[in-house]
C-alpha positions, -999 to 999 in steps of 0.1 A, spaced: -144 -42 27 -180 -33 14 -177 4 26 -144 3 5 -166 -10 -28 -193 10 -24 -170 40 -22 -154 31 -51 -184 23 -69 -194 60 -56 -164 77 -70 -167 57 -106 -201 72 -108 -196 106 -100 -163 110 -121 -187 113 -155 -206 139 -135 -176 161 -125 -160 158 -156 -189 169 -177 -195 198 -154 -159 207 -152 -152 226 -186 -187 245 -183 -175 266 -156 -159 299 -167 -143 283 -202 -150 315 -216 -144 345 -195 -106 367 -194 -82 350 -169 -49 361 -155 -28 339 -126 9 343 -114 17 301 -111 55 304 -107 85 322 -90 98 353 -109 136 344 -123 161 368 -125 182 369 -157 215 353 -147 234 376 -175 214 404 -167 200 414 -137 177 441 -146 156 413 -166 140 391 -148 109 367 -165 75 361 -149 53 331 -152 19 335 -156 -13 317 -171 -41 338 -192 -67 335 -214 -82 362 -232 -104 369 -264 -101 398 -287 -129 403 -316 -106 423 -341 -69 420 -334 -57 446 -360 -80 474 -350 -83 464 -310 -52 439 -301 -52 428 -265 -31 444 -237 -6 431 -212 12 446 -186 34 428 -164 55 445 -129 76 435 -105 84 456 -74 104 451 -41 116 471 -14 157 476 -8 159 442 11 134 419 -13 107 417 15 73 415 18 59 448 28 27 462 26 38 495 12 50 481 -19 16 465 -27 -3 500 -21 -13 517 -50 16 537 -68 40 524 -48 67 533 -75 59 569 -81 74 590 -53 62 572 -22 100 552 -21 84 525 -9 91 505 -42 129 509 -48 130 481 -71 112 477 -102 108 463 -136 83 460 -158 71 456 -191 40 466 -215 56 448 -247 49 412 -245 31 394 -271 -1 378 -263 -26 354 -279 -60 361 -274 -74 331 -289 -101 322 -257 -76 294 -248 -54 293 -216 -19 298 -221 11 296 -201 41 318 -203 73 335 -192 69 372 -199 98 396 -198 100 420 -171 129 449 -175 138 486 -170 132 501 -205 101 517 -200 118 544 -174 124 521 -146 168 526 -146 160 553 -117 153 520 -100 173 493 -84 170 459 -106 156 427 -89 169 405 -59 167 369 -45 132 371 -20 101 383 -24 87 407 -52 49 420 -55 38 410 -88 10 427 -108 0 407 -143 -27 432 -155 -45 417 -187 -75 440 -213 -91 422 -239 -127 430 -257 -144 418 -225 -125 446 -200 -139 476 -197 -121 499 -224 -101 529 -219 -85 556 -247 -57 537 -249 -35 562 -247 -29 565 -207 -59 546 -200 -63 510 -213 -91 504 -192 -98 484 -160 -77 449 -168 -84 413 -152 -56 411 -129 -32 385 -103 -15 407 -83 6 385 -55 36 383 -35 56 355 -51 94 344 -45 123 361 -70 152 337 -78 
């Protein structure tokens, strides 16, 4: 019974301590994390919605607004496989032979974490591909703000913070 107060009495004491030390770490920097299961569109198959967390900060929205790109690829059967995760998996290789993606979502680069479905689909070129299935999907949430390293733009946004993960499709 007294090891039981004093390791209450312990915890009560730190908790100020971890609290205050809590926010400190990282409130400020670009984030980018895949937390859910991708969802196919039940009227559409060849959307599907992502959920991710971010945070981001952008100096000058109208001159330099933030980037986000979001993909989802698979494999004919919706398995995990190392060749789908390898770089340009989509372009030639057939290793991806289902994809959908999207660089159109909105973001809000406010330096505050947000959380949000984003809209993956094949509009940007993907219709040579199949469109999603129940399993297992690599997942690339690729984020640039004012603190990634900055491309033209054009081609080349830059390097991005990134999640890249194997995550479930439903």
């Amino acid at each position: 019974m007294h090891i039981r107060r004093l390791l209450v009495g312990a915890a009560i004491i730190a908790t100020p301590i971890a609290i205050a030390a809590g926010p400190a770490s990282g409130a400020q920097g670009t984030t980018a994390k895949v937390v859910g299961t991708v969802k196919i569109d039940p009227t559409d198959p060849s959307v599907a919605y992502v959920l991710a967390q971010y945070r981001c900060t952008i100096a000058n929205p109208t001159t330099h607004p933030g980037h986000l790109w979001v993909s989802v690829k698979q494999n004919n059967s919706g398995t995990v496989d190392s060749a789908v995760s390898a770089e340009e998996s989509g372009f030639g290789t057939g290793a991806a032979t289902r994809w959908e993606d999207s660089h159109r979502n909105d973001i809000t680069c406010d330096g505050k974490t947000h959380t949000e479905r984003f809209t993956v689909d094949q509009l940007e070129g993907k219709s040579s591909f199949g469109t999603l299935v129940k399993g297992q999907a690599w997942v690339q949430f690729c984020l640039f703000d004012d603190t990634t390293p900055q491309g033209d733009g054009g081609n080349d946004f830059g390097e991005p913070v990134s999640s890249m993960v194997w995550t479930n499709v439903n």
